[in-house]
C-alpha positions as CSV (number, residue, x, y, z in Angstrom):
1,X,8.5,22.3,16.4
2,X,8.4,18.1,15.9
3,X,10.8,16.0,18.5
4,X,14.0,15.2,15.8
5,X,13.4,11.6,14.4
6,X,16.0,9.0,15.6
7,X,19.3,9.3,13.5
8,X,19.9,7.3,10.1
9,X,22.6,5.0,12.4
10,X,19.7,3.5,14.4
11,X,17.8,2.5,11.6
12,X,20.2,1.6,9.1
13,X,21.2,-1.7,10.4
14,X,17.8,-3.8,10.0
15,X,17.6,-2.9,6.1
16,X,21.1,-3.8,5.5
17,X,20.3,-7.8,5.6
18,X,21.3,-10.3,3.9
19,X,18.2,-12.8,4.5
20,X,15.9,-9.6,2.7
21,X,16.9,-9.6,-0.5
22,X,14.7,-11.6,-3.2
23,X,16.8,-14.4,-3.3
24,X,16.4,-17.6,-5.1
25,X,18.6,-19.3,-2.5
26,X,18.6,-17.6,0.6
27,X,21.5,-18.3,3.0
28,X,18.8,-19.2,5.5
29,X,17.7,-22.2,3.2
30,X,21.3,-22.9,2.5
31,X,22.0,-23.4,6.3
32,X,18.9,-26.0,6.4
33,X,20.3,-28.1,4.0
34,X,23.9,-27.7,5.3
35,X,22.4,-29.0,8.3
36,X,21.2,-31.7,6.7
37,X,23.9,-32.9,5.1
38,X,26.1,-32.2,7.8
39,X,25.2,-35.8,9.7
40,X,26.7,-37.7,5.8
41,X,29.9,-35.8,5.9
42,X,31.9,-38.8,8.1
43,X,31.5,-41.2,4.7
44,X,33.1,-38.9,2.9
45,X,36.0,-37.2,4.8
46,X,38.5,-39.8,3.5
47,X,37.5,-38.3,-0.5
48,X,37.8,-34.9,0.5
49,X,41.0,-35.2,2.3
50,X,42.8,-35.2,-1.1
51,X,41.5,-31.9,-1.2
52,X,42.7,-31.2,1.9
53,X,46.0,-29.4,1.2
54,X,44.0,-26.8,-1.3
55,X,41.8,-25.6,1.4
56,X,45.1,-24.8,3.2
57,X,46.0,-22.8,0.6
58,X,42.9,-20.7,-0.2
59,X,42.8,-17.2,1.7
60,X,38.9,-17.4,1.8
61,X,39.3,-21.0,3.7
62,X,41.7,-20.3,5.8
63,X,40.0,-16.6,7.0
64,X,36.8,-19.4,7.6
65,X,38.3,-21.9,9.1
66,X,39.7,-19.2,11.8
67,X,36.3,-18.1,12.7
68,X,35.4,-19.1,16.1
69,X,32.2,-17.8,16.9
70,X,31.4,-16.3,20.3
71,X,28.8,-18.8,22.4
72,X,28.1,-22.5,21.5
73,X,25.3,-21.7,18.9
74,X,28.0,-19.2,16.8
75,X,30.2,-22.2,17.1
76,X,27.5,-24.7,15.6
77,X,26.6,-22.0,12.9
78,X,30.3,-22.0,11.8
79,X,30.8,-25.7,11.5
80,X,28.1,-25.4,8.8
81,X,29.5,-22.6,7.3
82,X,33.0,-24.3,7.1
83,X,31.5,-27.3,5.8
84,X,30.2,-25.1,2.8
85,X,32.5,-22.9,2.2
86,X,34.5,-26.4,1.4
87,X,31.1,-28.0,-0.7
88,X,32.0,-24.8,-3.2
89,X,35.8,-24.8,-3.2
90,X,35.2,-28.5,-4.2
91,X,32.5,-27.2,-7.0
92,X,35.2,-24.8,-8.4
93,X,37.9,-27.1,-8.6
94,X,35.9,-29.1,-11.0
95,X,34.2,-25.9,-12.6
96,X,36.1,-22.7,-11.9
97,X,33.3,-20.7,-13.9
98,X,30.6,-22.1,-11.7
99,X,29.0,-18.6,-10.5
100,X,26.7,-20.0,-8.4
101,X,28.8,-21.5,-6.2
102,X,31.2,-18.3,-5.9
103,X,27.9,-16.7,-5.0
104,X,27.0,-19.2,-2.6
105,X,30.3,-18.4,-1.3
106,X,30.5,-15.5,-0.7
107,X,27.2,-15.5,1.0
108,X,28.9,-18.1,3.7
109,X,31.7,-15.1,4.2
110,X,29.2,-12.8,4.3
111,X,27.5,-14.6,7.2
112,X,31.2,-15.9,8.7
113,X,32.0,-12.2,9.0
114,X,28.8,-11.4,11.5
115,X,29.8,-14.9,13.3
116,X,33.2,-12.9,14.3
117,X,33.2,-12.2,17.9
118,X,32.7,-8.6,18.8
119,X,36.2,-9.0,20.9
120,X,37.9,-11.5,18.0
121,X,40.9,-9.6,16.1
122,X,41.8,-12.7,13.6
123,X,40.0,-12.4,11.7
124,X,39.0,-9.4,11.0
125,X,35.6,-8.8,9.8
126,X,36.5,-6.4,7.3
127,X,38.8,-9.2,5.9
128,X,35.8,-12.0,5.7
129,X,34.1,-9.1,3.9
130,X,36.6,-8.2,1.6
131,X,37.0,-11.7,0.6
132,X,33.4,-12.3,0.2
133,X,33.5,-8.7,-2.0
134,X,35.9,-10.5,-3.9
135,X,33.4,-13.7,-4.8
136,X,30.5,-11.3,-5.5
137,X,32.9,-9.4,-8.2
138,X,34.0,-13.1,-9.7
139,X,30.3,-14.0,-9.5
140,X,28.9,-11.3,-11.3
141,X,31.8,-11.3,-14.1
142,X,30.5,-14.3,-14.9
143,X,27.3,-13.6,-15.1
144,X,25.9,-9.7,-15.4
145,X,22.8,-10.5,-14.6
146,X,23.2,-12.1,-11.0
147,X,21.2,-9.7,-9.2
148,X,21.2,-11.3,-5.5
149,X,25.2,-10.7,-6.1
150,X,25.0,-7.6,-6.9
151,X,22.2,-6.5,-3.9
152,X,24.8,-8.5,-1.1
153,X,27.5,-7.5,-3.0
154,X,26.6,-4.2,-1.7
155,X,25.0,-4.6,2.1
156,X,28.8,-6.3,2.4
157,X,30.6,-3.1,1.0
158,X,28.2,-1.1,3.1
159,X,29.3,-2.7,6.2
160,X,32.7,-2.5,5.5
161,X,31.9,1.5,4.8
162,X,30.2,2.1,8.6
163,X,33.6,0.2,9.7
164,X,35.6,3.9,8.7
165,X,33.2,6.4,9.9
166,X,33.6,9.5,7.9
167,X,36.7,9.1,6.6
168,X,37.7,9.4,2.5
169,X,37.9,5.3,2.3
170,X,34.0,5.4,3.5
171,X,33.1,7.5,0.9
172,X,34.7,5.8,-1.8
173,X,33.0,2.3,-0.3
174,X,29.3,4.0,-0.1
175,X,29.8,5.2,-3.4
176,X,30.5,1.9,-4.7
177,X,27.5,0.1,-2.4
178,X,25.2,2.8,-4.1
179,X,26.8,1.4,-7.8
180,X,25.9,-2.1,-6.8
181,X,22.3,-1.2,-5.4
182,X,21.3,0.7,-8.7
183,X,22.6,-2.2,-11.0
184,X,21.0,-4.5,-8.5
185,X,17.5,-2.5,-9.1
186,X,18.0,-2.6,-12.9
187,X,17.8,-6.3,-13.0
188,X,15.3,-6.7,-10.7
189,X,12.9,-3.4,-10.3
190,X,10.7,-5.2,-8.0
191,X,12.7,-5.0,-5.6
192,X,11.6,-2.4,-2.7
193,X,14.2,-3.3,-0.4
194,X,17.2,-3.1,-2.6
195,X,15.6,0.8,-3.3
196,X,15.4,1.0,0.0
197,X,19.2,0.0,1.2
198,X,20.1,2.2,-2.1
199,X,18.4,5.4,-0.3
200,X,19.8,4.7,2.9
201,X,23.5,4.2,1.5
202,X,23.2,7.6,-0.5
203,X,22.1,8.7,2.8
204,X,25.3,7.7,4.5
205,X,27.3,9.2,1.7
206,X,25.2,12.4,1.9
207,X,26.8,13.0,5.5
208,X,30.3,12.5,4.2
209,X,30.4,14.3,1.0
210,X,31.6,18.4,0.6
211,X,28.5,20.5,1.4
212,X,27.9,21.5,-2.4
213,X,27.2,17.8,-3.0
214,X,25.0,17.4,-0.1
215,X,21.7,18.1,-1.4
216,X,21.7,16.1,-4.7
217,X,22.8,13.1,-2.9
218,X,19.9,13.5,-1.1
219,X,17.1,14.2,-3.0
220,X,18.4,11.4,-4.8
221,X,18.1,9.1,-1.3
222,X,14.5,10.5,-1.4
223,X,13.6,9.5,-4.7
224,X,14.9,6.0,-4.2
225,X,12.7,5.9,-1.0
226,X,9.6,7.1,-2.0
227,X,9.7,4.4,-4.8
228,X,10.5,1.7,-2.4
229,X,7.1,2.8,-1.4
230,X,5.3,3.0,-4.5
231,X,6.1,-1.1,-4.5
232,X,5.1,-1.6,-1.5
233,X,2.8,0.9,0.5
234,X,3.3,-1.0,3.4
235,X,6.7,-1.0,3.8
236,X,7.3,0.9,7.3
237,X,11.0,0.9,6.8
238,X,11.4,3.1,4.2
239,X,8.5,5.1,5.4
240,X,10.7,5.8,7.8
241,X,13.7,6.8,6.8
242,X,11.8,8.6,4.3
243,X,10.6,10.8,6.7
244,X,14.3,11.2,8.7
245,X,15.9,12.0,5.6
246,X,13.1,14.7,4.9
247,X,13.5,16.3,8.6
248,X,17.4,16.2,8.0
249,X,16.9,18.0,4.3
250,X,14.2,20.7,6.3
251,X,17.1,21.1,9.2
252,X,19.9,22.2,5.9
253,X,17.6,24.3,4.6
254,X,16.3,25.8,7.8
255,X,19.9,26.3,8.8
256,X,21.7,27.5,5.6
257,X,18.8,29.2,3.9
258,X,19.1,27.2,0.7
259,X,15.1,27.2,-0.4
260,X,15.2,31.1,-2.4
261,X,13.4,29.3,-5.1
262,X,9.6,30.2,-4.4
263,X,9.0,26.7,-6.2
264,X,11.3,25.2,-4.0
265,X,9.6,23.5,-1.0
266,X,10.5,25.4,2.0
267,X,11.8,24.2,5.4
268,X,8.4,24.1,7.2
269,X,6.6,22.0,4.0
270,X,9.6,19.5,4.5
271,X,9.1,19.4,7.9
272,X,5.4,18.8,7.7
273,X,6.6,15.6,4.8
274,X,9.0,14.2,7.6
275,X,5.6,14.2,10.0
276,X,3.6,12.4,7.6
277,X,5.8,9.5,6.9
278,X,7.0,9.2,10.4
279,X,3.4,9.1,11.9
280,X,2.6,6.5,8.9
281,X,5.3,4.4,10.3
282,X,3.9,4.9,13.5
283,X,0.7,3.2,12.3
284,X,2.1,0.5,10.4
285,X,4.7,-0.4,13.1
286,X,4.1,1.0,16.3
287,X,8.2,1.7,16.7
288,X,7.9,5.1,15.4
289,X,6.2,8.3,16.7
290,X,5.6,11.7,15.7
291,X,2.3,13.5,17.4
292,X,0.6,16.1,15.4
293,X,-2.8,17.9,14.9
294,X,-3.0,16.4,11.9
295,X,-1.1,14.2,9.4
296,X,-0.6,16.6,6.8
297,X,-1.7,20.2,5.6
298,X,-1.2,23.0,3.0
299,X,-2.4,24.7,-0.2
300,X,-4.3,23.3,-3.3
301,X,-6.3,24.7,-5.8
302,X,-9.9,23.5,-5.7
303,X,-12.8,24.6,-7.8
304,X,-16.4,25.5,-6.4
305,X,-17.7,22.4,-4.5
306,X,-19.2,20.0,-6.8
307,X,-18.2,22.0,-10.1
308,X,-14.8,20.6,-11.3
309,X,-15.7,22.2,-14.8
310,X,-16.1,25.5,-13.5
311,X,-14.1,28.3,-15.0
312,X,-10.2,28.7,-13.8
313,X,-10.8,31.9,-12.8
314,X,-13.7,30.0,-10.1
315,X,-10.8,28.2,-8.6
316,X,-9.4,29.2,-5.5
317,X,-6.1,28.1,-3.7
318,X,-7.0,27.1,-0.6
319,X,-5.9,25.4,2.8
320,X,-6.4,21.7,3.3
321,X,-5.6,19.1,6.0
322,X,-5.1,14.9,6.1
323,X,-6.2,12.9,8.9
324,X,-7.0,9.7,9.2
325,X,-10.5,10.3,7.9
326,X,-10.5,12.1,5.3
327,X,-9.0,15.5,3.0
328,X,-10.5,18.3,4.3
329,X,-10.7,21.6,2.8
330,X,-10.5,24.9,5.5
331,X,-13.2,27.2,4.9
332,X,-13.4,29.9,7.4
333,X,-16.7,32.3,8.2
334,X,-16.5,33.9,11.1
335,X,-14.6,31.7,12.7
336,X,-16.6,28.8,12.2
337,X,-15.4,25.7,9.6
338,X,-18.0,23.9,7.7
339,X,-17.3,20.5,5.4
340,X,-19.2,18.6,2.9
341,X,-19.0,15.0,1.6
342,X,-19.2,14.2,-1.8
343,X,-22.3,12.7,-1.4
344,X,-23.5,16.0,-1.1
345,X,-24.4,15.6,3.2
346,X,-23.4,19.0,5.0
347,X,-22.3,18.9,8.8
348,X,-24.5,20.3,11.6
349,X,-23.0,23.4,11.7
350,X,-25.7,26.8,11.8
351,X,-25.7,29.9,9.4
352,X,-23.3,28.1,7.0
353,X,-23.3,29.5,3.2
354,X,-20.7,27.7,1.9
355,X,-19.1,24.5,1.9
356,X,-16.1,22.8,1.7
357,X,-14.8,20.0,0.2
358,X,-14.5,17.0,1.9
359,X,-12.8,13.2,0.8
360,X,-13.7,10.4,3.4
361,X,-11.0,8.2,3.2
362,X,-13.2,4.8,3.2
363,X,-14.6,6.3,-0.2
364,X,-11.5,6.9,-2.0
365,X,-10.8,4.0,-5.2
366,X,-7.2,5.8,-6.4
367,X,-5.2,8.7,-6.5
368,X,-3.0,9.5,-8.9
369,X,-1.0,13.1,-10.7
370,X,-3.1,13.8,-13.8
371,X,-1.8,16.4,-16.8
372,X,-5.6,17.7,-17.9
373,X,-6.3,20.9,-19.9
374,X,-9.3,21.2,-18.6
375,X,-7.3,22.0,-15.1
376,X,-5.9,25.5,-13.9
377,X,-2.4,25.4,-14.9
378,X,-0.2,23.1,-12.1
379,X,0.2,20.1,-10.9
380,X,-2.8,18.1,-11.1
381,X,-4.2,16.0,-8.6
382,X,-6.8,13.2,-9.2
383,X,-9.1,11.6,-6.6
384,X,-11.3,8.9,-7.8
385,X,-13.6,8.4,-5.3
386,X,-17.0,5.8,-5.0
387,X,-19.4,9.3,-5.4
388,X,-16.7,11.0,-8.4
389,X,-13.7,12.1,-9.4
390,X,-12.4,15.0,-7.5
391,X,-9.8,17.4,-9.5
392,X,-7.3,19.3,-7.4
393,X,-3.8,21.3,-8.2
394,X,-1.1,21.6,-5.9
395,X,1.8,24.2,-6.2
396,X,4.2,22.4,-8.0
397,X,5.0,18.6,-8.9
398,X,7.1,18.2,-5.8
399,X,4.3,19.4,-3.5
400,X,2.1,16.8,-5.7
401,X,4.3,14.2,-4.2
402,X,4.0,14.5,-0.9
403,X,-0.2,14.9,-1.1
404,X,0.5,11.3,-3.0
405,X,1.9,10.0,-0.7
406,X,0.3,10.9,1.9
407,X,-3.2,10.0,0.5
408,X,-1.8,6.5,-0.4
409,X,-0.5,6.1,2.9
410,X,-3.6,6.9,4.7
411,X,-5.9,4.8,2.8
412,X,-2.9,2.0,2.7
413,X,-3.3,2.1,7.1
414,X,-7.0,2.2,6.5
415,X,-7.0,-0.9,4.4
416,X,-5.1,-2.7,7.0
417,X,-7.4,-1.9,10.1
418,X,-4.9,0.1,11.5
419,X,-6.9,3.6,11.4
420,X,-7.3,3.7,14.7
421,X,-3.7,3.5,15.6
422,X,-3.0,6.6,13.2
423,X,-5.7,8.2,15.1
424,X,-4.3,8.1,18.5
425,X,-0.6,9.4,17.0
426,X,-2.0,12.4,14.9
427,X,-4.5,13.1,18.2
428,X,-2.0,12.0,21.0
């Protein structure tokens, strides 16, 4: 049995930033300028003074203004931030449909609310929150297609969410943060971090939500995931929490029995997922760990070794392992294993009369699902390597996902030099 993967709380925090999204003005930018202007603002106190009384008057500038900060660099930061939350009250006195300064603005709430000091009580940083929630909604009103707002729109309602643990007002928050995330992904679909925050807030709602609801929520949470990581193979964060929301979904069913479909992937298969993304984490970012024999293994249907046009009936479902060097197939004679590259070169192993197949991953070009006629029926598997194509079927489409992956994955570590690192977890 695998050591349990740290819990979704430890690893939620560092996707839920602000300064990830794909911003066209970044609050980190908007802080250097601040900074910048900050020195001019003595020559022009006496023409914002006639403003002065309207500040007063605004909830978002007074909830500002109150922010302290805990240590002398808080303190700096929020003399900046007070300086700009009054540069965009200004802006929307003189144009009160000027969305990108409400957006601005809420961003400086947004980033007064994680000035507040951990012992403050006015203000609240669910207030600052709530008020930047508030900017984000007039923002996006008036225009739909703001999609920063939308994305920090929801990491804000998010946090306000974690604020009320498992109660009935958290569910109704992470179901709006997941509303944001997937209108956020719609206008920007290249976006593998707002996919990613989208799983990870389904995955909070999945632990709040009556059992019956559980498991749509999150197979929903792994969809979202595994496309964060179909844009970007690389990205160890929702690696990750892919593979903690897979050993969570193997735990349910495990426990509760759920898997009676024979399609249905079954407790062990899901724990063998969570391994592989884990241990691919692991290698990307060495934060993670997971020790196994071997990345990944189970059943596909191969044909004879280097016949892919041989007759179905030729094909046999057989077992097969991932490592970091290559898909192996298992072959057993007399308790002996033999393997074969493509390029035809057997291994020195004696009184051998068959052969295996074998896909080194140096010589792999793509991988991808393939619908061929010419295939047993299944799902079909596609390896285009530098000596062929090599045809495969795994036992359903969602059993073809996870060998996708987990190809892609390998060859993504082996591209980055880091196939060595891969090879001490899966060995350890």
């Amino acid at each position: 049995m695998m050591a349990k993967p740290a819990s979704t709380d430890q690893i939620s925090r560092p996707e839920l930033r602000k300064d990830e999204g794909n911003r066209t003005f970044t609050m980190r930018e908007l802080l250097s300028e601040l900074k910048n202007d900050e020195d001019d603002v003595g020559s022009r106190n006496s023409q914002e003074s006639t403003h002065q009384q309207s500040y007063q008057n605004n909830a978002a500038m007074e909830l500002i203004n109150s922010v302290t900060g805990a240590d002398d660099e808080g303190r700096s930061r929020q003399r900046i931030l007070v300086y700009a939350a009054r540069r965009y009250a200004t802006a929307l006195q003189r144009n009160p449909e000027d969305y990108d300064a409400l957006y601005n603005w809420a961003l400086v709430l947004q980033e007064s609310a994680d000035n507040v000091s951990p012992d403050s009580t006015s203000p609240s940083k669910d207030a600052l929150l709530e008020e930047a929630c508030k900017k984000y909604d007039e923002a996006t009103r008036l225009c739909a297609t703001l999609h920063d707002a939308f994305y920090n729109w929801a990491i804000a309602i998010s946090d306000r969410a974690k604020m009320r643990g498992r109660t009935k007002e958290a569910e109704e928050l992470w179901e709006q943060a997941t509303k944001n995330y997937e209108k956020a992904v719609q206008l920007n679909w290249n976006s593998p971090q707002a996919l990613n925050n989208w799983g990870l807030a389904l995955q909070e709602l999945s632990a709040i939500v009556p059992a019956r609801e559980k498991q749509k929520i999150v197979r929903t949470a792994i969809s979202k995931f595994r496309a964060a990581i179909q844009l970007q193979f690389d990205f160890h964060r929702a690696i990750y929490n892919l593979g903690t929301v897979l050993y969570g979904l193997a735990e349910d069913t495990s426990r509760t029995g759920s898997s009676t479909n024979a399609k249905e992937v079954t407790p062990n298969e899901l724990y063998s997922q969570s391994a592989i993304y884990i241990a691919a984490a692991h290698a990307l970012k060495p934060n993670y760990s997971l020790p196994l024999p071997h990345l990944k293994d189970g059943y596909l249907t191969a044909p004879p070794v280097g016949n892919t046009t041989a007759p179905h009936s030729d094909w046999k479902r057989t077992k097969f392992f991932l490592n970091h060097e290559a898909l192996q197939q298992v072959i057993r004679i007399e308790q002996k294993q033999v393997s074969r590259s493509l390029s035809g070169r057997t291994s020195d192993v004696a009184n051998m009369d068959k052969m295996a197949i074998r896909v080194d991953i140096p010589d792999i070009v793509s991988v991808s699902a393939c619908a061929d006629l010419t295939l047993p029926p299944g799902a079909g598997l596609c390896i285009d390597t530098t000596h062929g194509p090599v045809f495969l079927v795994a036992d359903s489409w969602e059993s073809l996902d996870g060998w996708l992956d987990a190809i892609r994955l390998v060859y993504t570590i082996y591209a980055r030099g880091r196939t060595d690192v891969l090879a001490g977890i899966i060995t350890a």
